[in-house]
PyMOL Python script that loads the backbone (N, CA, C, O; Angstrom):
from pymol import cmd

cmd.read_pdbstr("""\
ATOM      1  N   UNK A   1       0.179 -19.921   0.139  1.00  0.00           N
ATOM      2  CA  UNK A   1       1.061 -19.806   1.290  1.00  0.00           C
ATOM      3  C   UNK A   1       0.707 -20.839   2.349  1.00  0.00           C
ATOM      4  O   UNK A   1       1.493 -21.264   3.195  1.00  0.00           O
ATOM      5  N   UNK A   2      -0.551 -21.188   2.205  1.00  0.00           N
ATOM      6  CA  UNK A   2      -0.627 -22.608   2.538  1.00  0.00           C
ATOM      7  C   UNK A   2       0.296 -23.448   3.478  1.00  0.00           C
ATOM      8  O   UNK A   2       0.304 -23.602   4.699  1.00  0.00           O
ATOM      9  N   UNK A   3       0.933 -23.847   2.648  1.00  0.00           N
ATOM     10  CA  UNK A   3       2.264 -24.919   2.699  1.00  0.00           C
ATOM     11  C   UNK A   3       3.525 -24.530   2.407  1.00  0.00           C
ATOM     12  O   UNK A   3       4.478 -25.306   2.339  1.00  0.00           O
ATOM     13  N   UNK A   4       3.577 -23.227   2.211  1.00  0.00           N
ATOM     14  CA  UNK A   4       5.013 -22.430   2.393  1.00  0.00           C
ATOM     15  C   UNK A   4       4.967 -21.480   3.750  1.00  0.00           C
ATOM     16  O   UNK A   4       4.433 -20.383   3.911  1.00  0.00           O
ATOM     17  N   UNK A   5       5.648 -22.221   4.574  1.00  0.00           N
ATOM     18  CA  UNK A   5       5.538 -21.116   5.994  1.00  0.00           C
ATOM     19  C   UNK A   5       6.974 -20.408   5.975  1.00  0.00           C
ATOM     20  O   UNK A   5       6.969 -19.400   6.681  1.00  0.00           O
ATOM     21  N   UNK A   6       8.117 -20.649   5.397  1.00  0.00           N
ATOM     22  CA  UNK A   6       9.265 -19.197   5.084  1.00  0.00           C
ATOM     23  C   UNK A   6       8.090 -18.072   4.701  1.00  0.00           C
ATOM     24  O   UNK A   6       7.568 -17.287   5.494  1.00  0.00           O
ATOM     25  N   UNK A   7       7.758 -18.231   2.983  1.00  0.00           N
ATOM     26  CA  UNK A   7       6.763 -17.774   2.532  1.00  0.00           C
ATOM     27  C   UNK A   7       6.140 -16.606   3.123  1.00  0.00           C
ATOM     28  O   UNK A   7       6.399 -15.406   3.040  1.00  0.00           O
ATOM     29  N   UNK A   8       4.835 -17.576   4.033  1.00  0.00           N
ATOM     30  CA  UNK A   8       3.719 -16.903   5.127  1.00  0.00           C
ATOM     31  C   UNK A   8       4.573 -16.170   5.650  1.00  0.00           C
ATOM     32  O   UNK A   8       4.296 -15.015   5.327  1.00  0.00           O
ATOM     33  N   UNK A   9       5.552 -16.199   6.347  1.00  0.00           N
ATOM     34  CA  UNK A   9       6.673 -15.523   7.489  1.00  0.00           C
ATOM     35  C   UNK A   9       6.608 -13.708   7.067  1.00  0.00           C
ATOM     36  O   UNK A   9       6.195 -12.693   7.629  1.00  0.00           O
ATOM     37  N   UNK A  10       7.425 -14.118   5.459  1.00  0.00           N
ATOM     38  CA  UNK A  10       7.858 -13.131   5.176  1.00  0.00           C
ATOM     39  C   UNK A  10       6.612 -12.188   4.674  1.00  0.00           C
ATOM     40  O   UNK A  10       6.814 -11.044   5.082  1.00  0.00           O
ATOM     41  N   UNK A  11       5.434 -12.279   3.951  1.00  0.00           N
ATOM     42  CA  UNK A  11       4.563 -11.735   3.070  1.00  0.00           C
ATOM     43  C   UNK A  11       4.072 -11.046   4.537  1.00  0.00           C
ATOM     44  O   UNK A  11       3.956  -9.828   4.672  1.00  0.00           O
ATOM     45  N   UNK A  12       3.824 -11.947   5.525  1.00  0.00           N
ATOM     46  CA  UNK A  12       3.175 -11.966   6.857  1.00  0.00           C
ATOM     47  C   UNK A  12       3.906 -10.483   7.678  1.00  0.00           C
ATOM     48  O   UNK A  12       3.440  -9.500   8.254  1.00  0.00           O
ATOM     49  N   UNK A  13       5.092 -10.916   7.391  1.00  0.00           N
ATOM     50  CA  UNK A  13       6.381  -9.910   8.818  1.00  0.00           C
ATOM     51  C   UNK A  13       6.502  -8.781   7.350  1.00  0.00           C
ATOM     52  O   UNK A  13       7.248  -7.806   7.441  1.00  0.00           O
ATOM     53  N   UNK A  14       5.894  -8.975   6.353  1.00  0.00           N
ATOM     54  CA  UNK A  14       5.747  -7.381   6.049  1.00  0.00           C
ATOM     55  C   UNK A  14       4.767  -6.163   5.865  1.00  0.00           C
ATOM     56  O   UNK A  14       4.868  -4.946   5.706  1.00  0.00           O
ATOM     57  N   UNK A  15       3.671  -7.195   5.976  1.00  0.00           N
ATOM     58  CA  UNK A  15       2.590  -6.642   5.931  1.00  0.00           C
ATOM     59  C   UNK A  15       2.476  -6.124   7.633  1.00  0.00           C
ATOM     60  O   UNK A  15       1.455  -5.528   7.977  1.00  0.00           O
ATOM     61  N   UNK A  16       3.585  -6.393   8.653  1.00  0.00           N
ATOM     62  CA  UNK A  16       3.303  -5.815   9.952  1.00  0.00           C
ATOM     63  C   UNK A  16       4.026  -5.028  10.298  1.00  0.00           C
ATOM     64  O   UNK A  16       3.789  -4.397  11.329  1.00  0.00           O
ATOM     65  N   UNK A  17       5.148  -4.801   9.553  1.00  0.00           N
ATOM     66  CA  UNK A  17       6.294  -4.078   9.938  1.00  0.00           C
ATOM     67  C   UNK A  17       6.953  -3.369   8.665  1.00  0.00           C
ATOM     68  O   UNK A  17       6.675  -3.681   7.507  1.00  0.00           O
ATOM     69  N   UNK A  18       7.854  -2.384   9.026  1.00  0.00           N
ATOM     70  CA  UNK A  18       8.461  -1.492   7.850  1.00  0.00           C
ATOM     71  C   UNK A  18       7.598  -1.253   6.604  1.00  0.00           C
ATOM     72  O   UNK A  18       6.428  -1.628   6.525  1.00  0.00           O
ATOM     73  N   UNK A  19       8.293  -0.572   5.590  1.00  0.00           N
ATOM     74  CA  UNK A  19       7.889   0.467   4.556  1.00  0.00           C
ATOM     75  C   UNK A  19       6.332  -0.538   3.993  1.00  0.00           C
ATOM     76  O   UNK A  19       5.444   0.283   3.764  1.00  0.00           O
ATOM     77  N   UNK A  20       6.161  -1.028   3.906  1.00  0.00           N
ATOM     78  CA  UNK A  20       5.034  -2.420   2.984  1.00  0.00           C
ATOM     79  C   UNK A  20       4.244  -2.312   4.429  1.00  0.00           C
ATOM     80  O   UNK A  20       3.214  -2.970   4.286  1.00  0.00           O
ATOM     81  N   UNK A  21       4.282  -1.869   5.496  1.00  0.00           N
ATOM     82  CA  UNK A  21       3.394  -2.457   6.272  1.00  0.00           C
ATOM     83  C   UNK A  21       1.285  -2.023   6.135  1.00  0.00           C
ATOM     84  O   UNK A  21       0.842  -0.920   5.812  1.00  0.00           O
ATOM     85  N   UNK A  22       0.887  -2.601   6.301  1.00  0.00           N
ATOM     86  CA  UNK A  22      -0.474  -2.253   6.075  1.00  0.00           C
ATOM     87  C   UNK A  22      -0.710  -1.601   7.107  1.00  0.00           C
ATOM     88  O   UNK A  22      -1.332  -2.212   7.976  1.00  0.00           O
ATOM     89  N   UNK A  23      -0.275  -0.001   7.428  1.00  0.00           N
ATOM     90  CA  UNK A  23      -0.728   0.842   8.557  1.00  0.00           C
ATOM     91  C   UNK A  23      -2.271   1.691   8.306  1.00  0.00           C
ATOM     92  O   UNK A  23      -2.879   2.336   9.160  1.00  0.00           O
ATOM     93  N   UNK A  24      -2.669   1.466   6.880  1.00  0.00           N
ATOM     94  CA  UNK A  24      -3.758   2.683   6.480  1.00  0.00           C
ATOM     95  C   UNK A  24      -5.064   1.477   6.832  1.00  0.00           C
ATOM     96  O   UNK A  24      -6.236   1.817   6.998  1.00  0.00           O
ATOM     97  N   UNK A  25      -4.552  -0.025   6.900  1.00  0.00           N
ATOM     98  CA  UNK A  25      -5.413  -0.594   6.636  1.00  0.00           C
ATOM     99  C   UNK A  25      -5.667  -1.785   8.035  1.00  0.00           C
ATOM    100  O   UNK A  25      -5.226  -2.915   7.828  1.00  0.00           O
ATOM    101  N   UNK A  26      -6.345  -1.530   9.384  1.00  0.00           N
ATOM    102  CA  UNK A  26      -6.397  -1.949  10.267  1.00  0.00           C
ATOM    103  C   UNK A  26      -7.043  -3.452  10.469  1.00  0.00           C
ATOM    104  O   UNK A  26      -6.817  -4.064  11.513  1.00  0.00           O
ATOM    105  N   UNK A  27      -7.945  -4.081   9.311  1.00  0.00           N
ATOM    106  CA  UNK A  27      -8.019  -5.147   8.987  1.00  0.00           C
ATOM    107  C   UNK A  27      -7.185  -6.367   8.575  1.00  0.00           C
ATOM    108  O   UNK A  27      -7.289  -7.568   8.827  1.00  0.00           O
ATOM    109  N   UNK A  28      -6.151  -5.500   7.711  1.00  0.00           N
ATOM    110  CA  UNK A  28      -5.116  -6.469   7.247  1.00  0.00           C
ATOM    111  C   UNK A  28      -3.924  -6.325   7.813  1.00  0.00           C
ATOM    112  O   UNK A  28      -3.020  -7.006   7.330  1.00  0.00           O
ATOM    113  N   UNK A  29      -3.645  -5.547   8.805  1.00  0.00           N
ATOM    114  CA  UNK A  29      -2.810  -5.352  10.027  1.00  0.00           C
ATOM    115  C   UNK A  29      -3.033  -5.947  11.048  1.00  0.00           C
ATOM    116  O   UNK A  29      -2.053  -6.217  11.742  1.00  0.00           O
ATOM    117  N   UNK A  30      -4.190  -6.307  11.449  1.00  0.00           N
ATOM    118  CA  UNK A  30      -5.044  -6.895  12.933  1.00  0.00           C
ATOM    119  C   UNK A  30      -4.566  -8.485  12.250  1.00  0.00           C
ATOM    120  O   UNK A  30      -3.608  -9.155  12.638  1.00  0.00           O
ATOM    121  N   UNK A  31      -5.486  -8.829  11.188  1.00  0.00           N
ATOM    122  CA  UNK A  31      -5.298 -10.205  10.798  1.00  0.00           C
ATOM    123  C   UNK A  31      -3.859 -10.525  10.531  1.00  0.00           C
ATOM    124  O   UNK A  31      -3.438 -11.579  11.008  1.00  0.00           O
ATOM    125  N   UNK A  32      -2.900  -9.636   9.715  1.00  0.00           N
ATOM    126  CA  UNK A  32      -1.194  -9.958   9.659  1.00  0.00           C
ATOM    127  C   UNK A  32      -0.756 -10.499  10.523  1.00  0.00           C
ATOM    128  O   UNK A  32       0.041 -11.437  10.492  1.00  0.00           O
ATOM    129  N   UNK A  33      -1.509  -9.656  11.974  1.00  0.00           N
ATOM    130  CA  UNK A  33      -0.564 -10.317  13.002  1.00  0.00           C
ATOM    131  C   UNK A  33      -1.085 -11.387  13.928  1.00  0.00           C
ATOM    132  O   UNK A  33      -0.332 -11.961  14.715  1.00  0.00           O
ATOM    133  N   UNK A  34      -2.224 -11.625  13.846  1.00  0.00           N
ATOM    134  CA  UNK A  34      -2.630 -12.782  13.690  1.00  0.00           C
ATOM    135  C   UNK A  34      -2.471 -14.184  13.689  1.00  0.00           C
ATOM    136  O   UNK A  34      -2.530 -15.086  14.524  1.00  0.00           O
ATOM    137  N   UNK A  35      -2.076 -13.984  11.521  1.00  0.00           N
ATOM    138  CA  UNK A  35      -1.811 -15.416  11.383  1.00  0.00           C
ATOM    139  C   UNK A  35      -0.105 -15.761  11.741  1.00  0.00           C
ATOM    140  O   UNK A  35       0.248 -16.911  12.001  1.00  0.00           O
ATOM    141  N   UNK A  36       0.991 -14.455  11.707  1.00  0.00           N
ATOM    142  CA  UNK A  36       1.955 -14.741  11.845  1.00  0.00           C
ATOM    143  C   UNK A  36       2.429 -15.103  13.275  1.00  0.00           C
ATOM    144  O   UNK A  36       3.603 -15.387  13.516  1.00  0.00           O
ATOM    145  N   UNK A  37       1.506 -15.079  14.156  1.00  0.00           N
ATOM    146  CA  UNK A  37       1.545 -15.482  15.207  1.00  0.00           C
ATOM    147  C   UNK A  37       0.794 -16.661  15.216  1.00  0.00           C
ATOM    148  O   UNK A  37       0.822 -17.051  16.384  1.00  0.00           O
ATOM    149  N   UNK A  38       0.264 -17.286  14.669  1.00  0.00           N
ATOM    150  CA  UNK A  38      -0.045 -18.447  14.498  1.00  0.00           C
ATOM    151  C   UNK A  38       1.044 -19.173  14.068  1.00  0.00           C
ATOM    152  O   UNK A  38       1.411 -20.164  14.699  1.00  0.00           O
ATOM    153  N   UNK A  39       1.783 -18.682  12.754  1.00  0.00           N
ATOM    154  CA  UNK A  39       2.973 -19.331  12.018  1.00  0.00           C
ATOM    155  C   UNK A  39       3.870 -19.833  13.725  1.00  0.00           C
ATOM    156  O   UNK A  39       4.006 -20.951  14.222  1.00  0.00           O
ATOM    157  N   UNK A  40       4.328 -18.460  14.229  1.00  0.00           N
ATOM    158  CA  UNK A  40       5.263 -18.955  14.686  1.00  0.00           C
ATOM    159  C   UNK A  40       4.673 -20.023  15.938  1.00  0.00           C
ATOM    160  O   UNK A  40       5.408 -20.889  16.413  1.00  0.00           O
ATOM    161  N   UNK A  41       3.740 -19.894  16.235  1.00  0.00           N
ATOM    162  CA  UNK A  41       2.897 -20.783  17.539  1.00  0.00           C
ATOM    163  C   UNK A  41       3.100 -22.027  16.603  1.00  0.00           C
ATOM    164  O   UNK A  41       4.097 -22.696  16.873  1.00  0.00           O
ATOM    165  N   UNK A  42       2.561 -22.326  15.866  1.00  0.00           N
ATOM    166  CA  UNK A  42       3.344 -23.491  14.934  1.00  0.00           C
ATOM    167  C   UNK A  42       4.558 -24.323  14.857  1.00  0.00           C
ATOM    168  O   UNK A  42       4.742 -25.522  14.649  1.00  0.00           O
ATOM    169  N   UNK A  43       5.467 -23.137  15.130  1.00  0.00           N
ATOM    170  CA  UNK A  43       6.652 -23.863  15.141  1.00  0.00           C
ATOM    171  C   UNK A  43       7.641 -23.399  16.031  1.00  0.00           C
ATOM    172  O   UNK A  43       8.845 -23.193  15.879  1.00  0.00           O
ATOM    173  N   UNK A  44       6.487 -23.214  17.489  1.00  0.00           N
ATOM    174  CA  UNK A  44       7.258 -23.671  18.954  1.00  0.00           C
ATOM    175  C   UNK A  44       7.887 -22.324  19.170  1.00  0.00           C
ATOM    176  O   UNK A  44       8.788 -22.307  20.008  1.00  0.00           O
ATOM    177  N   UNK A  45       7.519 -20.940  18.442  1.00  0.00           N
ATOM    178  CA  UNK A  45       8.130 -19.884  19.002  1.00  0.00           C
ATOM    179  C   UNK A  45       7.384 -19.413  19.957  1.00  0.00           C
ATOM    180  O   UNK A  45       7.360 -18.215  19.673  1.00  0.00           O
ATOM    181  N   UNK A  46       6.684 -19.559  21.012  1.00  0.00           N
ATOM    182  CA  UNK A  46       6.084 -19.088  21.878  1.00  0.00           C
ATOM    183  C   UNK A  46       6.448 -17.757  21.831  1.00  0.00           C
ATOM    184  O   UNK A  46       6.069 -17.359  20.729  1.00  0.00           O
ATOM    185  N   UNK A  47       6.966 -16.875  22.417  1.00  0.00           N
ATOM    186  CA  UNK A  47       7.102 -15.556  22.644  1.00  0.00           C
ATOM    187  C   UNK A  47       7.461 -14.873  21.271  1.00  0.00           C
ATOM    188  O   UNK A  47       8.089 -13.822  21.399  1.00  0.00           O
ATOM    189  N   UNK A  48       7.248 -15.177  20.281  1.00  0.00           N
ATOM    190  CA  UNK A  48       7.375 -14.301  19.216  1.00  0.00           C
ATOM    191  C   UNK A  48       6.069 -14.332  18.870  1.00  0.00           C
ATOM    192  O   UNK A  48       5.646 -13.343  18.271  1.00  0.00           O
ATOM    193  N   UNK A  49       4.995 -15.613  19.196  1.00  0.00           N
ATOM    194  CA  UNK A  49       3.589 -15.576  18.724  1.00  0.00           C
ATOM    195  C   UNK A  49       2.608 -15.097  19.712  1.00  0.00           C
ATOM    196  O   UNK A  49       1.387 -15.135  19.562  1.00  0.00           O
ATOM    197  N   UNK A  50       3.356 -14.564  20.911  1.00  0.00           N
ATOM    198  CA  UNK A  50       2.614 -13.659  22.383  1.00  0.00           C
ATOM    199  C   UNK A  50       2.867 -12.137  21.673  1.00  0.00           C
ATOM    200  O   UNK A  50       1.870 -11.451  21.446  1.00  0.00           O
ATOM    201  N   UNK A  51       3.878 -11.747  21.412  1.00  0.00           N
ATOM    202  CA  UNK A  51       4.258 -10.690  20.589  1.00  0.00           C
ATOM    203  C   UNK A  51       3.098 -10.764  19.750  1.00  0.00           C
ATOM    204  O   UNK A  51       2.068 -10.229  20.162  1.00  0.00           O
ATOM    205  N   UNK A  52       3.102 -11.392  18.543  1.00  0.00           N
ATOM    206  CA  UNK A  52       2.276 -11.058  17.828  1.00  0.00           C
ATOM    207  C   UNK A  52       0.772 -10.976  18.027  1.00  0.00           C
ATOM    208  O   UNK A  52       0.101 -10.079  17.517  1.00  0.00           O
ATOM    209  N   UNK A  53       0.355 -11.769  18.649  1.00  0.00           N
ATOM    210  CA  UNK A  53      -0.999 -12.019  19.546  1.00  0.00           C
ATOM    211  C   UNK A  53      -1.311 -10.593  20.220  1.00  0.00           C
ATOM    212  O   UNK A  53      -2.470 -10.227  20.414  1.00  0.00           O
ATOM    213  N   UNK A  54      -0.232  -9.845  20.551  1.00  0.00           N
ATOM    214  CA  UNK A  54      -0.782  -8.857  21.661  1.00  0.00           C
ATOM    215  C   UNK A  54      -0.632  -7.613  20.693  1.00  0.00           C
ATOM    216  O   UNK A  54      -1.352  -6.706  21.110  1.00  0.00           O
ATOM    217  N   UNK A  55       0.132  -7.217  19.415  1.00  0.00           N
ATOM    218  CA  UNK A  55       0.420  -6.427  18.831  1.00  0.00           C
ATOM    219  C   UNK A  55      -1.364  -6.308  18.084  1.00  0.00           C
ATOM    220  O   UNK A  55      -2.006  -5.260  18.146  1.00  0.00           O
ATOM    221  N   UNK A  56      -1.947  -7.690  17.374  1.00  0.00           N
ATOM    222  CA  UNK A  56      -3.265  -7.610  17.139  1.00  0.00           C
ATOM    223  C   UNK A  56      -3.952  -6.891  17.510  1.00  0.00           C
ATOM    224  O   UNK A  56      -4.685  -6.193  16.810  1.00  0.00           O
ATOM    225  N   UNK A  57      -3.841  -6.880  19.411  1.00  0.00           N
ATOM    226  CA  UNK A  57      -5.102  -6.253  19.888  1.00  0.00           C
ATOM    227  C   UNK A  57      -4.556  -4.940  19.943  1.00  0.00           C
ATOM    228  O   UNK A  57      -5.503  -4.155  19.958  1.00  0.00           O
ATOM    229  N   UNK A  58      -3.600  -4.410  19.975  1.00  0.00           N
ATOM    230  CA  UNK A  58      -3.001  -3.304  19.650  1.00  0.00           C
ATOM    231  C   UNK A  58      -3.372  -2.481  18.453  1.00  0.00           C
ATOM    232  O   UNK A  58      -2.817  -1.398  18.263  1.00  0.00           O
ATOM    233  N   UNK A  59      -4.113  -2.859  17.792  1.00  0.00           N
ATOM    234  CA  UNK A  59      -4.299  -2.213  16.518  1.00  0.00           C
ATOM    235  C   UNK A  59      -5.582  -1.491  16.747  1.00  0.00           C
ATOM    236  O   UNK A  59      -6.634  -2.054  17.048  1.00  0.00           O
ATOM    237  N   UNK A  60      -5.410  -0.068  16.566  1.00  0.00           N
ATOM    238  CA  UNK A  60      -6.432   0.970  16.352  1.00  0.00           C
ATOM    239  C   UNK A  60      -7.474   0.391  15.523  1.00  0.00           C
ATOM    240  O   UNK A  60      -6.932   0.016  14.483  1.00  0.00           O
ATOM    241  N   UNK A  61      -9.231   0.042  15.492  1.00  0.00           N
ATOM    242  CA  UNK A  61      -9.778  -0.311  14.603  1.00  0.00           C
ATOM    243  C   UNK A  61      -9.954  -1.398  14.097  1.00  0.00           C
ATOM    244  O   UNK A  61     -10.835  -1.659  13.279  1.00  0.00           O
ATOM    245  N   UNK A  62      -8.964  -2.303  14.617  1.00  0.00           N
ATOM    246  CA  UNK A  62      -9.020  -3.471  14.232  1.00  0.00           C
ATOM    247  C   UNK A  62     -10.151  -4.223  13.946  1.00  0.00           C
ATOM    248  O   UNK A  62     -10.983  -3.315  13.971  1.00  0.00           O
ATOM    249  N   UNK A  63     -10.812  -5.279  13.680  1.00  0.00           N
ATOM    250  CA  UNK A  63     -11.625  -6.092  13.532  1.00  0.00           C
ATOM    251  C   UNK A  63     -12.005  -6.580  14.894  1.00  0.00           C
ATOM    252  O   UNK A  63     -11.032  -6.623  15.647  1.00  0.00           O
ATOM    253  N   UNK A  64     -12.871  -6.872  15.305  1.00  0.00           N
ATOM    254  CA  UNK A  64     -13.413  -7.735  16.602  1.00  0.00           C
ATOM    255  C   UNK A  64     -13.077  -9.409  16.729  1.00  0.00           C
ATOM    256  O   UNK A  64     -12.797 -10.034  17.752  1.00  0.00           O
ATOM    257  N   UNK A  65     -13.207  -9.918  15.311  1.00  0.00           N
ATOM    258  CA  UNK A  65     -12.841 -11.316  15.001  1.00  0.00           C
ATOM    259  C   UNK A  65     -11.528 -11.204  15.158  1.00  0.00           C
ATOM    260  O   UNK A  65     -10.985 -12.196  15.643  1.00  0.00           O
ATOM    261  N   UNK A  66     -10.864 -10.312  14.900  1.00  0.00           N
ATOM    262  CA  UNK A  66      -9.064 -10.343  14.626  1.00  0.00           C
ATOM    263  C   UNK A  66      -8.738 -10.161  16.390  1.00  0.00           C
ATOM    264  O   UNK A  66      -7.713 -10.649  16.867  1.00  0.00           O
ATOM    265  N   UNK A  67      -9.632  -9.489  17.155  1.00  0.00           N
ATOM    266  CA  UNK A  67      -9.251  -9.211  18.408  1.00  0.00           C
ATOM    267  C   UNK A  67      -9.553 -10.478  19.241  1.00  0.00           C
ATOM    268  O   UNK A  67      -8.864 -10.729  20.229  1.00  0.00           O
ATOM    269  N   UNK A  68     -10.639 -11.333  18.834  1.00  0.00           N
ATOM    270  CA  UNK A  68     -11.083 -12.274  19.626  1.00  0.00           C
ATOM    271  C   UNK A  68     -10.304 -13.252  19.287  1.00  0.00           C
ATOM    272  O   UNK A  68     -10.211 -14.232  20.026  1.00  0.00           O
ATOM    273  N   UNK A  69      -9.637 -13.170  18.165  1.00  0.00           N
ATOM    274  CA  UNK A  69      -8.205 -14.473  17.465  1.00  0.00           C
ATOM    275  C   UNK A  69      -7.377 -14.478  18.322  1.00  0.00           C
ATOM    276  O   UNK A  69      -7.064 -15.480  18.965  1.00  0.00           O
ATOM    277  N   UNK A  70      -6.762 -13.042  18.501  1.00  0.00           N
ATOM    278  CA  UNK A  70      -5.751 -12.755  18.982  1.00  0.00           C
ATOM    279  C   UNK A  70      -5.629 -12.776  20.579  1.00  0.00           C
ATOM    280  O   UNK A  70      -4.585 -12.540  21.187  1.00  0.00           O
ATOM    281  N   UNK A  71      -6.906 -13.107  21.181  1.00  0.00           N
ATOM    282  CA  UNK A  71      -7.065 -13.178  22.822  1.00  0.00           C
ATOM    283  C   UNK A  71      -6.936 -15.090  22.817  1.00  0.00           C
ATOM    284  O   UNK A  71      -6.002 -15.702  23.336  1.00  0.00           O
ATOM    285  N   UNK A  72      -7.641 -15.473  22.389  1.00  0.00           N
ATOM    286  CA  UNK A  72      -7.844 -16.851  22.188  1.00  0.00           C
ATOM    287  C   UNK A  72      -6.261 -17.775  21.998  1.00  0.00           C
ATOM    288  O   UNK A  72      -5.822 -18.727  22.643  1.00  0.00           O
ATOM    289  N   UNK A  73      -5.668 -16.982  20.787  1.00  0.00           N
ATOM    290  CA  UNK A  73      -4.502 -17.627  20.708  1.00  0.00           C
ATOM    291  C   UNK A  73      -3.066 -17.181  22.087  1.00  0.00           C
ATOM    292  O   UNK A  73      -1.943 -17.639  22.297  1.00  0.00           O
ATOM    293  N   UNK A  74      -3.789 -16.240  22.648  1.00  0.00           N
ATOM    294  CA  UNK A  74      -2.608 -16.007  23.473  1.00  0.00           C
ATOM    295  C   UNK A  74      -3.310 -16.919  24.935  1.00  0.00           C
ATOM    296  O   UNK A  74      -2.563 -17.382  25.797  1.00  0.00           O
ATOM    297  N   UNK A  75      -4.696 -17.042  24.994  1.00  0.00           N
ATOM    298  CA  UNK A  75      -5.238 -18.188  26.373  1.00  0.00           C
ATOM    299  C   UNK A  75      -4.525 -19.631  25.855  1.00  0.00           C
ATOM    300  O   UNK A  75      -4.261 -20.591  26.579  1.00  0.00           O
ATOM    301  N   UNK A  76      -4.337 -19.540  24.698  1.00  0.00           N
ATOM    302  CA  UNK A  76      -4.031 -21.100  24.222  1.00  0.00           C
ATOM    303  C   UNK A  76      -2.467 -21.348  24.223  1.00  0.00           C
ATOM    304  O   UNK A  76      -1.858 -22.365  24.554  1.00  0.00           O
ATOM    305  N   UNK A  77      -2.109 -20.443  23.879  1.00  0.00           N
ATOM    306  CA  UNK A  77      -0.168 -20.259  24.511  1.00  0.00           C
ATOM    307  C   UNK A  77      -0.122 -20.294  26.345  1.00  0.00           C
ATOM    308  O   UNK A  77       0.834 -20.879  26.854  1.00  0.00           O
ATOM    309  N   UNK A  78      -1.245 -19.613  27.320  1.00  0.00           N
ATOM    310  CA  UNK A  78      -0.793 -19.968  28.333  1.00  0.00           C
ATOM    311  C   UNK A  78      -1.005 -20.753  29.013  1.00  0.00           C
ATOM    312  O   UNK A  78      -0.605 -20.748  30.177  1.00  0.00           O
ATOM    313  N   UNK A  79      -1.852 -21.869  28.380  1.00  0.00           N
ATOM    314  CA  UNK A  79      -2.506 -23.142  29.060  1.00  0.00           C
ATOM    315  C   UNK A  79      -1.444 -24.185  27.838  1.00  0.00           C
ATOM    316  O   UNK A  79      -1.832 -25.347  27.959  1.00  0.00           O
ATOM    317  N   UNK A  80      -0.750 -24.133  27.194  1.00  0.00           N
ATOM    318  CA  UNK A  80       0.078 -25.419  26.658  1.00  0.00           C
ATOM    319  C   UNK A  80       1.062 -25.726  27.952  1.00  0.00           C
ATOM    320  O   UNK A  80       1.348 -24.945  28.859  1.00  0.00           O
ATOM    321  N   UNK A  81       1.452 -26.962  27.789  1.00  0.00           N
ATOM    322  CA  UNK A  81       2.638 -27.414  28.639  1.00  0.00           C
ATOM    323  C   UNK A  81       3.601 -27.481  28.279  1.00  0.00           C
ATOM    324  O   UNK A  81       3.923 -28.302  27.420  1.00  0.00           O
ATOM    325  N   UNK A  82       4.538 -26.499  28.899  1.00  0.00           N
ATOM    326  CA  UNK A  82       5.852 -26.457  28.356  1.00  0.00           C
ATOM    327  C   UNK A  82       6.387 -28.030  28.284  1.00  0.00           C
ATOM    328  O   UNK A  82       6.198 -28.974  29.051  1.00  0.00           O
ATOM    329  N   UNK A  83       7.200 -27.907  26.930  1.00  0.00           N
ATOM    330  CA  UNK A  83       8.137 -29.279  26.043  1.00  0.00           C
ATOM    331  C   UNK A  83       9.206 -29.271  27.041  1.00  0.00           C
ATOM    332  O   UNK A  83       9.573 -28.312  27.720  1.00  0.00           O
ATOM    333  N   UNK A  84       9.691 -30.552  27.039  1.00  0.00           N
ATOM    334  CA  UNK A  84      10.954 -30.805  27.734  1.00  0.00           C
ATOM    335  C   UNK A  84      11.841 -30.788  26.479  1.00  0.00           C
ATOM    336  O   UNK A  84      11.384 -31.108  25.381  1.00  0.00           O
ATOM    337  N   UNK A  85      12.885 -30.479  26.624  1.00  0.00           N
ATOM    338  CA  UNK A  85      13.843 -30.307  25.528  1.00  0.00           C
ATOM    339  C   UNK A  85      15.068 -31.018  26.504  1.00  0.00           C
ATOM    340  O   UNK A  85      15.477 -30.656  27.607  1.00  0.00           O
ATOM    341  N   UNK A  86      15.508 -32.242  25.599  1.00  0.00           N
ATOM    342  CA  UNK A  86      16.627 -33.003  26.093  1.00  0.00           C
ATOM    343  C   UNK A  86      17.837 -32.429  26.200  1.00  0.00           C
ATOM    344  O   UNK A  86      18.793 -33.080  26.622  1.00  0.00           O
TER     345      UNK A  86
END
""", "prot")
cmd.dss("prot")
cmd.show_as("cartoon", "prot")
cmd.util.cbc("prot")
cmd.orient("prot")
C-alpha cells in the first residue's frame, strides 16, 4: 500500500469506521487513524487529516506512540503555511 494511496484510503477508512472497523482492537484503531491522516495530510486535505489526528487520541487504550503521532502530526498541520491557490 506503499504506493497505492486510493488503496491506503480505503483498507485505512475501514479499519476506522463501519462494520470492518477495528473497535476490539485499540492499537490498530489508534494507528488506522493515524496513517490515514497522514494519507490525507499528503494530499493537501488538511481538515480531514485534523479529524483524523484527533480521532487517534480519542481512542480508549490506544498506544502512546500512536498518541504522540497523532499530537505531532496535528502541531505540524498548524505550523504549515497555508498554499495560495490561484
Amino acid at each position: 500500500m506503499d504506493r497505492d494511496g486510493p488503496r491506503a484510503k480505503q483498507v485505512f477508512g475501514r479499519l476506522t469506521s463501519g462494520e470492518h472497523a477495528a473497535t476490539q482492537d485499540p492499537l490498530v484503531l489508534a494507528w488506522s487513524h493515524v496513517y490515514l491522516a497522514r494519507i490525507y495530510d499528503g494530499d493537501g486535505e488538511q481538515e480531514l487529516a485534523k479529524n483524523e489526528f484527533q480521532a487517534a487520541l480519542n481512542v480508549q487504550g490506544g498506544p502512546d506512540q500512536a498518541r504522540q503521532a497523532a499530537q505531532r502530526g496535528l502541531a505540524d498541520i498548524a505550523n504549515e503555511k497555508p498554499v495560495a491557490r490561484p
